[in-house]
N, C-alpha and C positions, 0 to 999 in steps of 0.2 A: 504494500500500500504506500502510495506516494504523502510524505508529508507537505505539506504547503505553508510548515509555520516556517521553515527556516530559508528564508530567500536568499541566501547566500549558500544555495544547495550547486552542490557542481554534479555534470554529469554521469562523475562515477560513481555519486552518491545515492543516485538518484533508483537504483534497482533496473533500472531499463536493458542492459545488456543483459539481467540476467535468464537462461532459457531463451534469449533471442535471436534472429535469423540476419544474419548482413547481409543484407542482397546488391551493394557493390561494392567491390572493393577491386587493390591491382597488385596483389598479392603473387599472381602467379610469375614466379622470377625470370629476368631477362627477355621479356616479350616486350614490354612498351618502355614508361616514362617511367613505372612504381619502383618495385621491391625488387634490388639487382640479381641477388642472388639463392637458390635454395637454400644454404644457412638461414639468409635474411627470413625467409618465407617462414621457415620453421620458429625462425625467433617470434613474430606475428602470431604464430598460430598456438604458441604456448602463452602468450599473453592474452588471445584470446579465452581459452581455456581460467588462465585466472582470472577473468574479469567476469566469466561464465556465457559469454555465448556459443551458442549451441549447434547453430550450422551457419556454414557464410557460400558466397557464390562469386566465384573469383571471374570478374569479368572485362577483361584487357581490352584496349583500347584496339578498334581495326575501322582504320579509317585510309585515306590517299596515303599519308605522309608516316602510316606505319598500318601496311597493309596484308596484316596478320592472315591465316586464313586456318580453318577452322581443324584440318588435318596437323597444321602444327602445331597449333593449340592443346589438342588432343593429348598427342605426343610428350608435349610440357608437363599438361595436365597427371599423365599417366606415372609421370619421374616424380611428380611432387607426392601424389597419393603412396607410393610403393616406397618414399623416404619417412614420411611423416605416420608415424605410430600414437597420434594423442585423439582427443573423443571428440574433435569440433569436426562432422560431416561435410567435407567438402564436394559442391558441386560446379560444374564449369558451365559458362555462358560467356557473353561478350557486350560489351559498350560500343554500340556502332553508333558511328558520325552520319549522320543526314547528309551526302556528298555524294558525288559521281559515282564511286566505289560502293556506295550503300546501294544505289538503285540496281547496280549492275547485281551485285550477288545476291539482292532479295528477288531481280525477274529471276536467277540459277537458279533458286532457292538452296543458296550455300551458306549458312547462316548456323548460330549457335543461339537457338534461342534459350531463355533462361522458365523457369517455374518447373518443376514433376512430371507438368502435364505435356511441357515442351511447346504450349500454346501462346508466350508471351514473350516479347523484343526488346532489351531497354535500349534506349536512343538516344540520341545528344544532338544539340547544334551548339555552333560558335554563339562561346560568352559577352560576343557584341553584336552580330546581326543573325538573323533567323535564315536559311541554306533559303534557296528558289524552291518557292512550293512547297513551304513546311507544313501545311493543310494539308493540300494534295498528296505528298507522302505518307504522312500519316493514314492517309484513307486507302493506300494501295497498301499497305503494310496490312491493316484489317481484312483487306479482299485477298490476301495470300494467307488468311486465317490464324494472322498473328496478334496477342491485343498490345497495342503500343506503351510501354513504361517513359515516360518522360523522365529523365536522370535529372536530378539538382535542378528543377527549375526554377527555382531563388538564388540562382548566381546567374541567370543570364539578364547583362544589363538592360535590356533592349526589352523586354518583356515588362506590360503591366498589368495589373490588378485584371481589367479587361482582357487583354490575353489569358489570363490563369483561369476567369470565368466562362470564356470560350470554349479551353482543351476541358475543362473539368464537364462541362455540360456536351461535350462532346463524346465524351466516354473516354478520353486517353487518361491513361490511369499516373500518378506522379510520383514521381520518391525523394525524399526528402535526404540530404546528408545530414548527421545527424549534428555533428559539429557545428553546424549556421547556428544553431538554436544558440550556443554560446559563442556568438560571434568569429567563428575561425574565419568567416569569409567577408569579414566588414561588418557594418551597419546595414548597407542595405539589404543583404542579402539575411541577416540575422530578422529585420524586418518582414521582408515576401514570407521566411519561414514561417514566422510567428503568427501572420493573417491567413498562410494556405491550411495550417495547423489549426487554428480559429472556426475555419469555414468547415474542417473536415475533408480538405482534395485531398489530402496523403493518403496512398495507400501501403506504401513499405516507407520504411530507412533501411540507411546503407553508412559504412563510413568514408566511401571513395579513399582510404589508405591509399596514398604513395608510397609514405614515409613513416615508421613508425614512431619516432620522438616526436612527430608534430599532431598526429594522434595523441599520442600519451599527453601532450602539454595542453591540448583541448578537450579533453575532458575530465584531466586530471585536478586545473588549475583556475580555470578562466570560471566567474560566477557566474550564476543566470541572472537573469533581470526577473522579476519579482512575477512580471506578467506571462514570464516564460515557466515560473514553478508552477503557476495556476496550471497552465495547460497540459502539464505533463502528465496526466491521466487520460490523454488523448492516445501520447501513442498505446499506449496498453489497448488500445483497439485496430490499428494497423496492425499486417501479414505479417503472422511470427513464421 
């Protein structure tokens, strides 16, 4: 049970990792921007484990300018499971970019979609303008029987209130990184959080991990704002 008397509650106080599901993260070593190394990954995945969450979904960035493809992923995938002996379930998906390279391997249908069910996409565009036909994509992405995850849409600058009422009433489902809520990504982004959280658009968090001392230092350290403790009995109702 979340308390709400102590506003100066941080996020590792707060019980939310625990039993919970990371549905982004860039854990899987040596593929993009994240965590270099298997060492590293494994360091990650024991820290998971103490903090208690309980499955995560390691989803590397595959876009033009690091244009991963889902056989080597696999492959990565299959080194990381057969080193790592601890109890956090790991599952593979991917963070596709809205780009050229998106539309080409969703017409292939060469894709790593993320959920159980294997029915769900998560997606990204640039943190300053929206890709050509970021509607329009999203609506082929559905006609190829996938449902679209918008990743972190509270860090893209470009996006407003109106925007977020649009995709939400349009069924694209959103996921929140967990870290905005304690400003890891600014003010404004700590803001979008705290109104899509309000309104109830989240449906997962994630911690998008690159790095894991700047994880550690955002939920270890950083306080929440008072209006941020109120809500945190929200996510207790977002996809564990």
């Amino acid at each position: 049970m979340f308390s709400l008397f102590n506003t100066k509650k941080k996020l590792i106080n707060t019980g939310i990792f625990n039993g919970a599901t990371d549905w982004h993260s860039h854990i899987l070593p040596g593929v993009d921007d994240g965590i270099p190394s298997l060492e590293d990954s494994l360091e990650v995945l024991a820290y998971y484990e103490k903090i208690g969450i309980r499955e995560v979904w390691l989803t590397p960035h595959i876009m033009e300018d690091m244009p991963n493809t889902p056989e080597e992923l696999r492959k990565r995938f299959q080194e990381l499971q057969e080193a790592y002996q601890g109890t956090v379930q790991l599952n593979l998906a991917a963070e596709n970019m809205m780009d050229n390279l998106f539309n080409e391997r969703l017409e292939a249908n060469e894709l790593l979609p993320i959920g159980h069910k294997g029915d769900h996409l998560l997606v990204e565009t640039s943190y300053y303008q929206p890709p050509i036909d970021l509607h329009g994509t999203l609506e082929r992405v559905k006609e190829k029987g996938y449902q679209p995850i918008l990743a972190h849409p509270e860090r893209y600058r470009y996006m407003t209130d109106t925007d977020y009422d649009y995709l939400y009433s349009k069924g694209v489902k959103l996921q929140m990184n967990i870290v905005s809520l304690a400003g890891g990504y600014g003010k404004s982004a700590q803001e979008k959080a705290l109104m899509m959280l309000s309104k109830g658009y989240y449906s997962f968090f994630g911690s998008d991990l690159h790095y894991l001392p700047n994880f550690q230092n955002a939920i270890n350290t950083k306080a929440l704002k008072k209006e941020t403790v109120e809500m945190l009995p929200r996510i207790q109702n977002l996809i564990f």
